[in-house]
C-alpha positions as CSV (number, residue, x, y, z in Angstrom):
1,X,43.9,-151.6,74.7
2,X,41.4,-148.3,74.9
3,X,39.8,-147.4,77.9
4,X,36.2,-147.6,78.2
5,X,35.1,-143.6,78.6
6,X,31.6,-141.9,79.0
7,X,32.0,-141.0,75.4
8,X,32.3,-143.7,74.1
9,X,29.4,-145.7,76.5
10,X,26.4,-142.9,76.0
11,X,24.4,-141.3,73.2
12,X,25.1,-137.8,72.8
13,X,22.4,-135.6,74.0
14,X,21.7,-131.9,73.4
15,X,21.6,-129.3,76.2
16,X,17.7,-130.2,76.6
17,X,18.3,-133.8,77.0
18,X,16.9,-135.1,73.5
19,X,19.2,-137.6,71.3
20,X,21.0,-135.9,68.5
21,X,20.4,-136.5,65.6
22,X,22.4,-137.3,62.5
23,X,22.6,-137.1,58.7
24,X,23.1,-141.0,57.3
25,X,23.6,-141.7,53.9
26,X,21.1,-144.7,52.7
27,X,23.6,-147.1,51.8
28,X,22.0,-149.5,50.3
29,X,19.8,-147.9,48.0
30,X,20.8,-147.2,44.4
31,X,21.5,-143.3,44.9
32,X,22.6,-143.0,48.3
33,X,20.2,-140.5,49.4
34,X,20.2,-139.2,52.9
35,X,18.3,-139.0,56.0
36,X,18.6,-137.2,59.5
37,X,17.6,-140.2,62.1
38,X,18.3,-140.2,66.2
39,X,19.3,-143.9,67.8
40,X,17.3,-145.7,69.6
41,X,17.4,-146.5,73.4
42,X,17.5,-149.9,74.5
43,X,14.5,-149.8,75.5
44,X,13.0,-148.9,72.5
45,X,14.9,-151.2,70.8
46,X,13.7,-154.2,73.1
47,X,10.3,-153.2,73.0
48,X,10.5,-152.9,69.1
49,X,11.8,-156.4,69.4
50,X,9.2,-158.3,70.9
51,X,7.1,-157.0,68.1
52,X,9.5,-158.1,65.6
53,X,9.9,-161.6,66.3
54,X,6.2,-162.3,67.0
55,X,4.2,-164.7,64.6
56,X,1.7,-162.0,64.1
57,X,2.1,-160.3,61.2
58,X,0.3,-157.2,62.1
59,X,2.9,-156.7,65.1
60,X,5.9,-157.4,63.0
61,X,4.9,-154.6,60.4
62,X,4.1,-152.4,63.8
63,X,7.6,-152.3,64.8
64,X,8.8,-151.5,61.2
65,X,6.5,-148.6,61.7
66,X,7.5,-147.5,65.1
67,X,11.6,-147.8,64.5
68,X,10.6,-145.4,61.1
69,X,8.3,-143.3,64.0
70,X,10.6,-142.9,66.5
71,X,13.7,-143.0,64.3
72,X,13.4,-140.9,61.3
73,X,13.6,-137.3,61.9
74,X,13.5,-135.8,58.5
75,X,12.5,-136.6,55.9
76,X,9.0,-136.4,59.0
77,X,6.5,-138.9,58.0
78,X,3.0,-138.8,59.9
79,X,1.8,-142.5,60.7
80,X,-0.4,-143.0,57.4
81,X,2.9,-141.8,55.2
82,X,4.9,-143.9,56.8
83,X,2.4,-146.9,56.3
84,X,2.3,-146.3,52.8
85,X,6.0,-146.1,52.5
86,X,7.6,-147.9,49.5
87,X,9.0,-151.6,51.1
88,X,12.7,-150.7,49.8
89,X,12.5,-147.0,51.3
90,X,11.2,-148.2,54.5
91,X,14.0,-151.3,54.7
92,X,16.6,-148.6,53.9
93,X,15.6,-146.2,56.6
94,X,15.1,-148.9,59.3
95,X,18.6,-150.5,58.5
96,X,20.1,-147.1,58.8
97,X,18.2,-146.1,62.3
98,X,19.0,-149.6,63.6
99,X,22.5,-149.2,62.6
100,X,23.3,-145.8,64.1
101,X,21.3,-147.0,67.6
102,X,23.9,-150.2,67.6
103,X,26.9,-147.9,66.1
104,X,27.7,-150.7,63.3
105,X,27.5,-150.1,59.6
106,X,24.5,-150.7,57.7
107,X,25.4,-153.4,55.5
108,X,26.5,-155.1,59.0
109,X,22.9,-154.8,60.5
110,X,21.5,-155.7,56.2
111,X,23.4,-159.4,56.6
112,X,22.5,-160.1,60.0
113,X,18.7,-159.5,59.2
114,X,19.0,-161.5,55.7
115,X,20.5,-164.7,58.2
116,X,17.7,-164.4,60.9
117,X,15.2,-164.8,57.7
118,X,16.6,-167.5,56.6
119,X,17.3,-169.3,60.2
120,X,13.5,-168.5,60.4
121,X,12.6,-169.7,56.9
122,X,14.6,-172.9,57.7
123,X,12.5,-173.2,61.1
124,X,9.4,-173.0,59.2
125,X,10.3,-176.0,56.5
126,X,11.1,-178.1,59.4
127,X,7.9,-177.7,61.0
């Protein structure tokens, strides 16, 4: 059994104290391009949560945004860009952000989004 070690527990951080980045390869788009995204803190993540599972609409594409925002470092996409970002673009770069943040693989974070739909979906039909 491995010990537990500061490494392993904490983000890397550069000598001024911002997240380092890394270069992701989109996995699950057709030509695998890549990206250079930072994690997410827990808190961001939990804040971007709340957004996400509210039944407003307007909210829910919000925290789409703000994971791409916050997330994606280049490619850099100001606010309008990344509002008018193609839906399969935008799914691959927030699968890849949320993946490095959790330090699973992207497919992992792909199938566990595709079940909550259809838990919700299932939720809805019952209602």
């Amino acid at each position: 059994m491995a010990e537990l070690t500061k490494d392993n527990l904490l983000f890397e951080r550069d000598d001024k104290g911002e997240l380092i980045e890394r270069e992701v390869v989109l996995e699950l788009l057709k030509d695998k391009p890549t990206v250079k995204v930072k994690p997410l803190t827990r808190g961001q993540l939990q804040r971007i949560r709340i957004k996400a599972v509210s039944s407003n609409i307007d909210e829910r594409v919000e925290s789409d945004n703000e994971i791409i925002r916050e997330g994606l470092v280049s490619p850099k996409l100001t606010d309008e860009e990344i509002k008018d970002t193609k839906p399969q673009m935008a799914n691959a770069i927030i699968m890849a952000i949320i993946a490095v943040s959790l330090d699973v693989s992207q497919t992992e974070v792909n199938k566990d989004v595709d079940k909550a739909i259809g838990t919700q979906e299932e939720l809805i039909k019952k209602a």
